[in-house]
N, C-alpha and C positions, 0 to 999 in steps of 0.2 A: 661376037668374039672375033668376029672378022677383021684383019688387019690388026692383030694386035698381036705384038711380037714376043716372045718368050723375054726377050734380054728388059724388055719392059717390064712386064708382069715381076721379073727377081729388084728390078731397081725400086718397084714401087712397094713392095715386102720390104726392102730394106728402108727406105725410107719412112714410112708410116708408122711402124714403132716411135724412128726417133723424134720425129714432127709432133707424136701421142706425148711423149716422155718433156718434151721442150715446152709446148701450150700446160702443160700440166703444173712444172717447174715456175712457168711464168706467171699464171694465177695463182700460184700459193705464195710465189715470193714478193708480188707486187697487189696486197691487199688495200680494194680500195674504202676509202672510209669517208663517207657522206658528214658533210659538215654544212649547217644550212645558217645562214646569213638574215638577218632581219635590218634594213635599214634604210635611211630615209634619202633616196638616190635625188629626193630636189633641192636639199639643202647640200651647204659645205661642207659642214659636218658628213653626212652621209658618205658624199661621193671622197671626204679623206676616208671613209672606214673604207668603204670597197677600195681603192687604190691601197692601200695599207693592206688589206686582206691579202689579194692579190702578190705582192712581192712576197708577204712571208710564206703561202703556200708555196708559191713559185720555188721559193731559197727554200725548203722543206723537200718537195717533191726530185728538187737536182740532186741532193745530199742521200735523202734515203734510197736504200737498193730493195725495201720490204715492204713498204707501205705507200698509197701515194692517197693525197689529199683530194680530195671534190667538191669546194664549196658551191653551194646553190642559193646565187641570192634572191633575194624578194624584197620586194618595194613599199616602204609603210607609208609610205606620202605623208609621214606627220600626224593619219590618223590610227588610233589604239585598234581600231575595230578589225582595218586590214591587216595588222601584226598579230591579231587573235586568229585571224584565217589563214593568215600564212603559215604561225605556228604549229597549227593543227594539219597544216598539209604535208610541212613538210618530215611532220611525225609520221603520219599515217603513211602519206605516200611517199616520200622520198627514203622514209627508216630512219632517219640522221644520227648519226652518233652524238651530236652535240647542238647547239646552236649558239651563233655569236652576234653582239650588235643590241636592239634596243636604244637609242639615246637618250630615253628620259623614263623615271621611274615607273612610273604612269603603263609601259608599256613593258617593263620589264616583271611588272605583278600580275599583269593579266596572261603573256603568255606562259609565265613558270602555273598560272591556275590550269592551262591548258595541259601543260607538260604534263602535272599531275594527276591530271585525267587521262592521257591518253597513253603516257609509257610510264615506265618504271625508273626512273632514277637516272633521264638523261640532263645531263649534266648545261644548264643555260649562265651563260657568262653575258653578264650584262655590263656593257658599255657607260651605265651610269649609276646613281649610288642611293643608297635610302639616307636619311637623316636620322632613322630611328635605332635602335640598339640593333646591334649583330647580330646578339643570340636570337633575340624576337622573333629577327627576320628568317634567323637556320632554323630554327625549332620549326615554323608554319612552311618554310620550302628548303631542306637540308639537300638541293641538287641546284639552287641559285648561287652562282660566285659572282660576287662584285667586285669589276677588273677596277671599277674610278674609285677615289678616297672617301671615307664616308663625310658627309655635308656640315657636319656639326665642328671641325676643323675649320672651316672655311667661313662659319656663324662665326665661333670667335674672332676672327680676324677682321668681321664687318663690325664687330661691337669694339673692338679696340680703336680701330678706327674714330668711330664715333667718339666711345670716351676720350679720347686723346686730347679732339680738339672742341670737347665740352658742349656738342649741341644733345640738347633736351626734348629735340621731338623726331619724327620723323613721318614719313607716309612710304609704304612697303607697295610696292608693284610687282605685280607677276600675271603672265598670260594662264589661265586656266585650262583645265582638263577636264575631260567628263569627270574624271573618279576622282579629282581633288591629289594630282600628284605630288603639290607641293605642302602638303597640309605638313607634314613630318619637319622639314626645313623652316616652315613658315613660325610653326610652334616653340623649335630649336631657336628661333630668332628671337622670336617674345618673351621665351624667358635669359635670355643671352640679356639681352636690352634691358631689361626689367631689372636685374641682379644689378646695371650700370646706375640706376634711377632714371633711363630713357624711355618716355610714352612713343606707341603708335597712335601716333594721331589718326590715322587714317590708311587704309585698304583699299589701293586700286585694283580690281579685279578684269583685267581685259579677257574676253573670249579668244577663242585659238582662230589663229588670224585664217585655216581652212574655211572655215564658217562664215567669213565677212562677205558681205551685201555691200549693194548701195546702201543701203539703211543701217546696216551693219556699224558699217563706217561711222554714219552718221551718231550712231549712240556711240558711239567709242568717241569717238570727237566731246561729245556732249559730258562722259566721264570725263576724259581728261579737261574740259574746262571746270569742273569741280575744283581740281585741285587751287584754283584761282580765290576760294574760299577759305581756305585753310593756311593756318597760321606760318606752320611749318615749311623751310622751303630746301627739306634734308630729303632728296628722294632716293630711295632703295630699290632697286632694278633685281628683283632676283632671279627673273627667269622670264624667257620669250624668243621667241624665235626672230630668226632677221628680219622679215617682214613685218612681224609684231614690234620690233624694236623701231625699226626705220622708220614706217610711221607714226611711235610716239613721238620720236625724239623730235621729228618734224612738226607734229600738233603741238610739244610742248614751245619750240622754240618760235613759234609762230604768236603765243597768247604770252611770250614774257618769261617762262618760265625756265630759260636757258640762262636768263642774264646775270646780272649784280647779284650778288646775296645769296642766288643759290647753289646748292651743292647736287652732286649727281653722282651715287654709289653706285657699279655695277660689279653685278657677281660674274663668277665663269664663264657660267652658260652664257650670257652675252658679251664682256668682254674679250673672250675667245675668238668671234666674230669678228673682231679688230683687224686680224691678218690679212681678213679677205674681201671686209667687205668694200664697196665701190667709195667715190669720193661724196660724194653726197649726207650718205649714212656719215660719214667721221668728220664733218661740216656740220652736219646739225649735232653735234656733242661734244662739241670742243668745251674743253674744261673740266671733264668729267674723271673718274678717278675709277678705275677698274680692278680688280683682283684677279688674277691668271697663276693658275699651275706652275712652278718652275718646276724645270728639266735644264739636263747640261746639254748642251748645243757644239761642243768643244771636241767631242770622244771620238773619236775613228769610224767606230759602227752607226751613230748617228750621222757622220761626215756621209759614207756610203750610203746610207740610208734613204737620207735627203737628196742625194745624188739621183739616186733610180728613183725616188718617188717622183722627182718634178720632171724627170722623163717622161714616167708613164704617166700623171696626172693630166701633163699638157697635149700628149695623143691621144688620152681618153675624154677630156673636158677641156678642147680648144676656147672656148667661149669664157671661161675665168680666166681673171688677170693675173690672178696670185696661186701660183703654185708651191708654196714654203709651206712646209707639213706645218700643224701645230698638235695640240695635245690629242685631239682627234685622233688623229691620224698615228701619233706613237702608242697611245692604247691598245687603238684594233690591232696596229702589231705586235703589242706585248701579247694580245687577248690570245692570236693562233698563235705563236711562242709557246705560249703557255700548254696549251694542245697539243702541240707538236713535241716540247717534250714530254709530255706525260706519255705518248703513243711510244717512240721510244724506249722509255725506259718499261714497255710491255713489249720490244720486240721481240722476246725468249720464246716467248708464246706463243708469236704470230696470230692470236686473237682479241681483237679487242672491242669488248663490250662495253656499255655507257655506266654501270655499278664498278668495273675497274677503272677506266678512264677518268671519273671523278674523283675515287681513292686519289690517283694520281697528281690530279691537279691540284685539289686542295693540300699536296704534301709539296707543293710545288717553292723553291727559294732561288731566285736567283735575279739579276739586275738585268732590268731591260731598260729601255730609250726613256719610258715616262717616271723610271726609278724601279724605286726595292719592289719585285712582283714577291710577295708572300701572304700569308692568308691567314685566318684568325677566325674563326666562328664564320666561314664563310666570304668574311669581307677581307679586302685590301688592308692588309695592317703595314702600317710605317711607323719608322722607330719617330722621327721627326714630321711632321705638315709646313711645306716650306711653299709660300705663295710670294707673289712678285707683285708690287705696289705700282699700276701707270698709270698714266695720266694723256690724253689724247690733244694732242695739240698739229694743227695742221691736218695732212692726208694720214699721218700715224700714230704712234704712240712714245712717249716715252718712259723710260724704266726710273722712278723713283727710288726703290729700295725693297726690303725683304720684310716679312713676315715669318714668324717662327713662332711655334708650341713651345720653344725650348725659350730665348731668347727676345722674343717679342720684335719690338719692328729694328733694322739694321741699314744702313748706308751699302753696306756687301756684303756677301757672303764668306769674303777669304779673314782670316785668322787675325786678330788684330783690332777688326774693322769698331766703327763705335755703334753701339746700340743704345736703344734708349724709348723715349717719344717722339712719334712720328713728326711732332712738333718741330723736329730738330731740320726735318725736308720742305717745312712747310716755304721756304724760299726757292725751293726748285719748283713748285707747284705753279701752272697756270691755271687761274680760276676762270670760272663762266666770267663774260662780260671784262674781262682783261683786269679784275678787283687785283689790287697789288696788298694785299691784307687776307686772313682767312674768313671767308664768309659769316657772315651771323648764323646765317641757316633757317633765315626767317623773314615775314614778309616786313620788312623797314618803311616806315611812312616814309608816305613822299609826299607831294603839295597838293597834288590829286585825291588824296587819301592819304588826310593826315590822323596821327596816334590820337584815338578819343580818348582825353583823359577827364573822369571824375573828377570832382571840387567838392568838398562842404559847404552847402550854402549858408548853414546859420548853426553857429559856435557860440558856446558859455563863455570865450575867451579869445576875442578878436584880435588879440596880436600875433595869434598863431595862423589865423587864416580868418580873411573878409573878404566877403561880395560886394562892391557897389552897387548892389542892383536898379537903383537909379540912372545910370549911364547906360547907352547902348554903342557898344559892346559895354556889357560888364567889365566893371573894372577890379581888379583880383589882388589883393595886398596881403601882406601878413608874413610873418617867419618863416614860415613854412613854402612860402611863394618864392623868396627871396635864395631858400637854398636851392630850391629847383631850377631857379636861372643861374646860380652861379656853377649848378650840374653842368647842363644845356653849355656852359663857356668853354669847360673844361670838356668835352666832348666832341667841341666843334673841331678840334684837332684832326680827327676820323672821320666823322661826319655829322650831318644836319638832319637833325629830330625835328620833322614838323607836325605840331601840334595843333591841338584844339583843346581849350576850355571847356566844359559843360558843367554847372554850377547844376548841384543835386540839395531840393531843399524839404531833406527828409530825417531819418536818424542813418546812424554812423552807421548797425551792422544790416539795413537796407541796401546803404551806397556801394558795399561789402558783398553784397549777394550781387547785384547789378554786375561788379567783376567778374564775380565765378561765374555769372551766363555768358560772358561776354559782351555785354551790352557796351561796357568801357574799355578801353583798354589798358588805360592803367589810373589808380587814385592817386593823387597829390592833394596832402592834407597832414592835419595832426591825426594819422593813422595807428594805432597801438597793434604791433607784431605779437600775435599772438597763438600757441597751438592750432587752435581748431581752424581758424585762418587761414592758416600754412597748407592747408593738406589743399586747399583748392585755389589756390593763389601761391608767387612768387615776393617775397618782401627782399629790399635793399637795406643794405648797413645801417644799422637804426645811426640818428643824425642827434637824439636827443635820447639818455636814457630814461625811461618810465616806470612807474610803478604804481600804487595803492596808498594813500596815507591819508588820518584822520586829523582835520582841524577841529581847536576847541577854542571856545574864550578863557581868556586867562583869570584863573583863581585870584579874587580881591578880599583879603582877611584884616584891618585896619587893626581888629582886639591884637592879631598876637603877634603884630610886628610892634608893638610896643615894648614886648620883652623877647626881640631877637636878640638884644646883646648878650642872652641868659643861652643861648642854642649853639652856640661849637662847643660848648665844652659838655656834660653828662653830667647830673645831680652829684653822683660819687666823684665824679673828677673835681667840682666847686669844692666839697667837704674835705676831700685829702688834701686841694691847693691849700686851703684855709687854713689846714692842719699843720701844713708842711710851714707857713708864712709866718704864725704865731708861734712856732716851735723853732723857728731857727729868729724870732726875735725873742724870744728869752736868751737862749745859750748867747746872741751877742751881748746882752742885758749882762748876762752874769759874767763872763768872760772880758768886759770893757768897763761895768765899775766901779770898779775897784781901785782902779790906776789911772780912769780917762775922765778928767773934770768933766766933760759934754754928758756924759750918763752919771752925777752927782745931784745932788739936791734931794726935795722932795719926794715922795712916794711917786706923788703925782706926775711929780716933771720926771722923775726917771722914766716912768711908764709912757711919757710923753714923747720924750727920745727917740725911745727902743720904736714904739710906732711908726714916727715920722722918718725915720733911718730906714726903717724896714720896707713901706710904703714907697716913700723917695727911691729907695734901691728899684724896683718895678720899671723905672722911667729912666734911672740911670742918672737922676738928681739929686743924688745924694753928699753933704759936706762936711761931715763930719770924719774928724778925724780921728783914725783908728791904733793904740799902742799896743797889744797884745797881735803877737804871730798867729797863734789858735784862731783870735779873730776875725783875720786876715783870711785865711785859711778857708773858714766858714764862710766867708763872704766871697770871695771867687767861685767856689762852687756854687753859692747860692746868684749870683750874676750869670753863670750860665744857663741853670734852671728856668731864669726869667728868662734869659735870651728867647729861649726856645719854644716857652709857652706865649711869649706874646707874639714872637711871629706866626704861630701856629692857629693861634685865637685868630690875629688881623687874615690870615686866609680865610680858616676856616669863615667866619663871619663873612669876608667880602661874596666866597662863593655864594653864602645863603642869601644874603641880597640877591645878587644875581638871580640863582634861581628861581629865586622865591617870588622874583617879579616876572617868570617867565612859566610857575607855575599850573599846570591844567586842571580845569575844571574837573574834566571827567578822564579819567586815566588810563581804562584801556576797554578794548571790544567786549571784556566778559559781561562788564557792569551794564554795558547797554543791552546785552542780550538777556541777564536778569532781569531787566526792568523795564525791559521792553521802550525802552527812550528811541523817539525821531529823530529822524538823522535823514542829511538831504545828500542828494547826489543828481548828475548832469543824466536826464532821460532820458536824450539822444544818443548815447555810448552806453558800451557793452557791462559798465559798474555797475545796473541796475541790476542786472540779474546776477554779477559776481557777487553783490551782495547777498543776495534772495537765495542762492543755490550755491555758494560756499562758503560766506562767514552766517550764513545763516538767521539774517537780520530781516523780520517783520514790520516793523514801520519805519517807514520811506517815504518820503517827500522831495517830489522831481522838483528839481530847483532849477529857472529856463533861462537866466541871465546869471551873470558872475557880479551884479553889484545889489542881487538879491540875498547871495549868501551873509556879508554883516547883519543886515535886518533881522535877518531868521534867528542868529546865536546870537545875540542880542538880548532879543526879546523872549528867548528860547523856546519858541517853535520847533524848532530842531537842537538835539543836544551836542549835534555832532555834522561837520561835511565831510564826505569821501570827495578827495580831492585827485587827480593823475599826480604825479610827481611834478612835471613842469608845470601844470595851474599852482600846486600846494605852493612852488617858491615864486609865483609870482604875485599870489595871494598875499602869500605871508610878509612879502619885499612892501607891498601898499598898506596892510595891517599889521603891523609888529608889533604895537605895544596892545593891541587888542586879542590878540588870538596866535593860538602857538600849535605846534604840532605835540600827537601823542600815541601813545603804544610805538607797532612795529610798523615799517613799509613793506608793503607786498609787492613783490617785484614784479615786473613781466621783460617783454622783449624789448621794450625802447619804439620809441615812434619812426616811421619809417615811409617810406614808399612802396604803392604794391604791383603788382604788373602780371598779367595773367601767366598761370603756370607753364615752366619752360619757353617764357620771352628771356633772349640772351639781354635785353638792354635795362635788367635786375642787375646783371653780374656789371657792364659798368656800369652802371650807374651807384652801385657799392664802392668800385673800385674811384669813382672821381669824387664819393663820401669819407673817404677813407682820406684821400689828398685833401678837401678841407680840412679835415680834421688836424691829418700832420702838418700842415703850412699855417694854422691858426687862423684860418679865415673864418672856420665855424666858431670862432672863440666871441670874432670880432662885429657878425652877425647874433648870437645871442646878447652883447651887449648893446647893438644899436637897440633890437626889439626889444627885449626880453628885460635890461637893465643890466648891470655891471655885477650886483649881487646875488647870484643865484644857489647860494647856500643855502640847506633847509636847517632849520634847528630841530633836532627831534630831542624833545623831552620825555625820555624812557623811566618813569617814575623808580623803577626797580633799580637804578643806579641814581639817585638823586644822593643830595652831600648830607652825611650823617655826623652828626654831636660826633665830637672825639671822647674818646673813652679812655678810662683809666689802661685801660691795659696798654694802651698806644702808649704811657709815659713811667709806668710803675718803676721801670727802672733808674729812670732819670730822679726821682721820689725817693730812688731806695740809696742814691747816690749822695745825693743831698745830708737825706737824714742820716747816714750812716758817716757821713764826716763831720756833723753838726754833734754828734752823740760822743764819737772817737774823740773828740777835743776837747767837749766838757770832762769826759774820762780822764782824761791825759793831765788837765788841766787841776783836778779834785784833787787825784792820786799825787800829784807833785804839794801843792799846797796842804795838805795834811801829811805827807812824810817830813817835810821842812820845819813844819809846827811841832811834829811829834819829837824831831831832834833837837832843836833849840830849844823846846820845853824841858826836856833832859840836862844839858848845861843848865840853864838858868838855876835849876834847883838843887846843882851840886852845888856852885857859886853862893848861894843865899844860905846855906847849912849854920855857922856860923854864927852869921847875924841874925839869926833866932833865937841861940844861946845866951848872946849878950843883952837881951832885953829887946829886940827890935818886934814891930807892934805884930801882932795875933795876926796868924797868917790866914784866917777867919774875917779880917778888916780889910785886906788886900787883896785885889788880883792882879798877878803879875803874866802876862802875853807876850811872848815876841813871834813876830808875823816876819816870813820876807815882804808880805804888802799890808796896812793897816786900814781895816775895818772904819769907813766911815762912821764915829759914835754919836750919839745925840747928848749934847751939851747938859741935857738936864739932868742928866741921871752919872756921868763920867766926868771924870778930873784929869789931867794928864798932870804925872805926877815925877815925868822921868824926862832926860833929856828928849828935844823933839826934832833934833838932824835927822831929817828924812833919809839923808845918806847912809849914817852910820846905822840905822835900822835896816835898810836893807844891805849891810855888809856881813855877811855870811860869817866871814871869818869874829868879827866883833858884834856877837848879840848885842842887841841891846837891853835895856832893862826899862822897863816900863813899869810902875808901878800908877795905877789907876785903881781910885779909891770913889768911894759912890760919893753921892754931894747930900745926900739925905744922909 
């Protein structure tokens, strides 16, 4: 205590309290909070998360007076295994209240397996996202928050893609993981694609480019020349690191597979890489079409943002060239944001534990730099998934257009803009190999390897398709040849199809299989498109429609075309015309005469008349002239009656000719399956067994040339040919007056061309089908080959011409007779009211002269007629004046007195 002065000993009493009271003060109010960092400091990625981290704690730790931030990074080099160790360290030892980072899911399941081993409900914000449902994912780890959008957004946006601009295959690429991290997105894909009708062709699976060897290399090289095999040249980039990238795009541009025709789809995770990486990586990819996160780049807080970022990026990582933040880098800073305020809004407390700090976060809403931070079962929920369509041309990128959940693909984003198909960009696009058209997406022959096409070598019907096989090269003709080149013309507009022949001399559903292996690459032939076909083949615009039909010999009956004149009309129809004929030649008999010298005379000759009038009227050669109205009357309507039946006969009869010379033997499929009848068909094609296993026909007779079938139905070996539709009219065009068609036609798809499933050169090759068709060249090609008449006649027995029947004219009949009947009526009733009055006078008149002696009214009969009764001379006198005139003068009966001669 020596030298130690009293005025000391009172200064350091007063001081020491308040030094105790200030250290005390300062550790409650400035609580530090451990935040541990996982991420991959040798990629771009990584060192944007740490420069990202870094500003926001930074702008955190200057703002609060209560809390101060301490992140602790650790290094995953890309491998899962060190992220599981750091995890665990910086659980155990560091305490962390949180941890942030993970870049790939892969790495983000393993340390949350950790978390849940080692603490209680610390809260791990993962930098990247699962493909699988939310809830799955919070149910197995409810302390996992996923800052990035979930993957299944960003699937649809590659399948639209695709569908848009209609390619049908593709091959999916992705760097691998121990644990299979992309299984979730990869699956997401297959059924995205699948729903589209797009196949994966094929799985390139690269190991993680940590792992690569010399020999490493070397099988990696040795995959990527695979794909040199494969039809498809649509490739889907979904996941790989730079180095894994850089070296494909190099292997693939090296063996071809950059140039013409291909396409090259890159997801995030690699065209993210776009900002940063060197010249080289974006020289070997030129053409390629990327999908990228949009974020606004416009906003003030992003302005500053990007400000301090490429400060400190370029004093922390002088050695990059690009220092422009990208989605990287806005994440990690949403990710401690996010942290930062949840701690906050626990400042009351001054306590904060990792069970409230996740309460927090997951209640978290508010917009940061890479968009809406809000949360849903754990993951990133956004109302909208808005990605950016580029396209790499040169040392950079350019910006195509937008992608939206809401809206689908768009030219902009501002209000107005046009949406639609992507189609609508495809002039802004530069393709691989400088293609000024959109790729096929497939491998296109070239003269090195040309398209192997199938031929039929030996056809029942050689004007569809012939081999010379006498010639070398074969030489290939036929209809079917001929449309094929005038394809090939209309084509050569876009480009040159080189082919190759290969004549196949087997049956049709052999040449058929040999497609579906790929042994050919496409058939050209008389092909019939059919179901079962389709499912493993691609068929073009049928060029000829096809079907099923049955040829017969035509039915020859000489007995009863001797009385066809007796068959348009029905037994009853003959009896009532007959009825109708004889009954209206009476009524004019009785009705004419009387008053028409031409029906006088004889019994015989009046019956003669009435006949020959009647008859003669039929033809309309009738001369006789007629004095009664009633007559007249009668005879008009009986002139129409004719009219109508003998035009009705001269059809009906012309039809049954016709027919009846074009009638079928055998009439329809039932009769041959009761009776078990032969019936031939072409061996080689698929009708044998559509006979056998759907019309259900047991005896069958392969018939191997087409100038065997007459012989057969002829001689009737066979009762019946199943014919295609175009043999049936080409057949039938050579045979017509021999053989006809019968029953129904079975339809199918029409004959066509095939081409292995999901080749784009189906779709033109339909479409430059389609232009023959409309410009009438295929009109003018089945006439060279085929003939001019390609009509078929099908003789459907169940509508053949049937006898006219009464009922068809009764009215016409009831017309007739009912004014034939009214006029005899008319005709009686007048001549006996006329009789009965002049009878009346005559007998007041004669009173009289009875009285005075005049002779017994017993010896006379006295008549006055308005018309007089032809009498027969033997037996009648005329006894009274014989003025025809004053007989029929109404007003001055006459007086007739007619006395017998016996």
């Amino acid at each position: 205590m020596m030298g130690f002065k009293p005025s000391s000993l009172l200064i350091l009493l007063l001081v020491f309290p308040f030094s105790v009271w200030m250290v005390s003060v300062s550790g409650t109010g400035n609580e530090t909070i451990d935040i541990g960092a996982i991420i991959d400091l040798n990629s771009r990625a990584g060192k944007e998360h740490k420069v990202s981290l870094e500003i926001a704690v930074q702008k955190f730790n200057d703002h609060s007076r209560t809390h101060h931030i301490s992140v602790h990074f650790r290094n995953a080099s890309m491998d899962p295994i060190q992220a599981v160790f750091a995890a665990d360290e910086l659980v155990r030892g560091k305490q962390v209240k949180a941890i942030i980072g993970m870049n790939t899911w892969e790495e983000a399941s393993l340390v949350a397996e950790v978390v849940a081993k080692r603490a209680e409900m610390v809260p791990v914000l993962s930098l990247a996202a699962s493909s699988g449902k939310p809830e799955s994912v919070q149910l197995q780890w409810p302390f996992l928050v996923q800052m990035a959008a979930n993957s299944s957004e960003q699937v649809k946006c590659i399948s639209a893609i695709i569908h848009s601009w209609s390619w049908r295959k593709v091959v999916v690429i992705y760097e691998d993981g121990l644990y299979g991290a992309d299984a979730g997105m990869l699956g997401a894909l297959s059924d995205s694609l699948e729903d589209i009708g797009v196949d994966i062709e094929y799985h390139l699976i690269l190991p993680e480019f940590s792992s690569l060897s010399g020999d490493s290399e070397r099988i990696v090289r040795g995959e990527v020349l695979k794909l040199l095999e494969k039809q498809s040249r649509v490739f889907i980039v979904l996941r790989s690191s730079e180095l894994m990238a850089g070296f494909l795009f190099r292997e693939a541009k090296e063996i071809g597979l950059m140039g013409r025709e291909s396409v090259w789809l890159l997801a995030d995770s690699v065209s993210d890489l776009l900002d940063s990486v060197g010249t080289s990586f974006a020289l070997s990819v030129q053409g390629a079409l990327g999908i990228k996160n949009h974020y606004v780049e416009t906003t003030k807080p992003f302005q500053d943002f990007q400000t301090q970022f490429q400060k400190l990026f370029r004093s922390e990582f002088p050695d990059e060239d690009h220092s422009k933040p990208g989605i990287h880098a806005l994440q990690a800073y949403d990710s401690m944001n996010t942290i930062a305020q949840a701690i906050m809004n626990l400042s009351k407390n001054n306590v904060v534990d990792s069970k409230s700090l996740l309460t927090r976060i997951l209640s978290s809403n508010f917009t940061g730099l890479s968009g809406d931070v809000h949360f849903q079962h754990g993951a990133r929920s956004q109302q909208v998934s808005i990605f950016r369509i580029v396209n790499v041309v040169g040392l950079k990128y350019k910006e195509l257009g937008f992608w939206s959940s809401d809206h689908g693909f768009s030219d902009s984003l501002e209000a107005g803009s046009s949406s639609g198909g992507i189609q609508e960009l495809s002039s802004l696009v530069n393709w691989p190999g400088e293609l000024g058209r959109v790729p096929k997406g497939w491998a296109m022959p070239t003269y090195a390897k040309p398209l192997i096409i199938g031929v039929p070598g030996r056809t029942v019907f050689d004007k569809f398709v012939k081999v010379d096989w006498a010639k070398i090269p074969h030489k290939y003709t036929g209809f079917c040849i001929c449309v094929f080149e005038n394809v090939l013309e209309i084509l050569k507009k876009n480009y040159i199809v080189n082919y190759d022949f290969k004549p196949y001399n087997g049956t049709y559903p052999d040449l058929v299989h040999f497609l579906a292996n790929k042994t050919y690459d496409a058939i050209v032939g008389d092909i019939t498109i059919l179901a079962e076909r389709s499912k493993d083949m691609d068929f073009t615009q049928p060029y000829v429609e096809s079907g099923l039909t049955m040829i017969v010999p035509v039915k020859t009956d000489k007995s009863k075309k001797a009385w066809m004149f007796l068959k348009p009309f029905t037994r009853n129809m003959w009896v009532v015309t007959s009825a109708i004929l004889f009954y209206t030649m009476f009524i004019i008999w009785f009705l004419e005469h009387q008053s028409n010298e031409n029906f006088r005379g004889a019994r015989r000759d009046q019956l003669g008349v009435a006949l020959w009038f009647t008859f003669s009227s039929l033809f309309f050669a009738h001369k006789e002239e007629l004095k009664s109205n009633y007559t007249k009357l009668v005879v008009i309507v009986w002139l129409f009656v004719v009219f109508v039946l003998t035009s009705s006969y001269q059809a009906s009869l012309t039809s049954m000719l016709t027919v009846s010379r074009l009638e079928p033997s055998v009439t329809d499929i039932d009769w041959i399956r009761r009776t078990n009848a032969p019936v031939g068909c072409d061996g080689d094609s698929f009708v044998k067994d559509y006979l056998r296993n759907v019309l259900k026909l047991k005896n069958i007779t392969i018939v191997g040339n087409q100038y065997d079938y007459p012989e057969l139905l002829k001689n009737g070996s066979i009762k019946a040919a199943f014919l295609e539709l175009p043999y049936a009219k080409l057949f039938l065009k050579e045979y017509n007056n021999d053989f006809t068609s019968a029953g129904v036609t079975y339809r199918f798809g029409g004959l066509g061309f095939a081409f292995q499933k999901g080749s784009p050169l189906a779709r033109d090759f339909s479409e430059a089908i389609l232009t023959l068709l409309e410009n009438g060249t295929m009109q003018k090609l089945e006439e060279e080959w085929l003939g001019s008449s390609m009509t078929l006649v099908n003789n459907d027995t169940s509508v053949k011409t049937q006898s006219l029947s009464l009922s068809s004219f009764w009215g016409l009949y009831l017309l007739s007779g009912a004014t034939s009947t009214i006029c005899f009526l008319i005709f009686v009733c007048r001549l006996f009211l006329r009789k009965s009055r002049q009878h009346s006078q005559v007998q007041d008149e004669n009173e009289p002269k009875t009285e005075q002696g005049a002779r017994p009214a017993s010896l006379m009969k006295t008549a006055t007629f308005g018309h007089i009764d032809r009498l027969r001379s033997s037996e009648w006198e005329l006894v009274s004046p014989s003025d025809t005139s004053e007989m029929f003068d109404a007003s001055h009966p006459a007086e007739i007195q007619i006395t017998t001669m016996n």
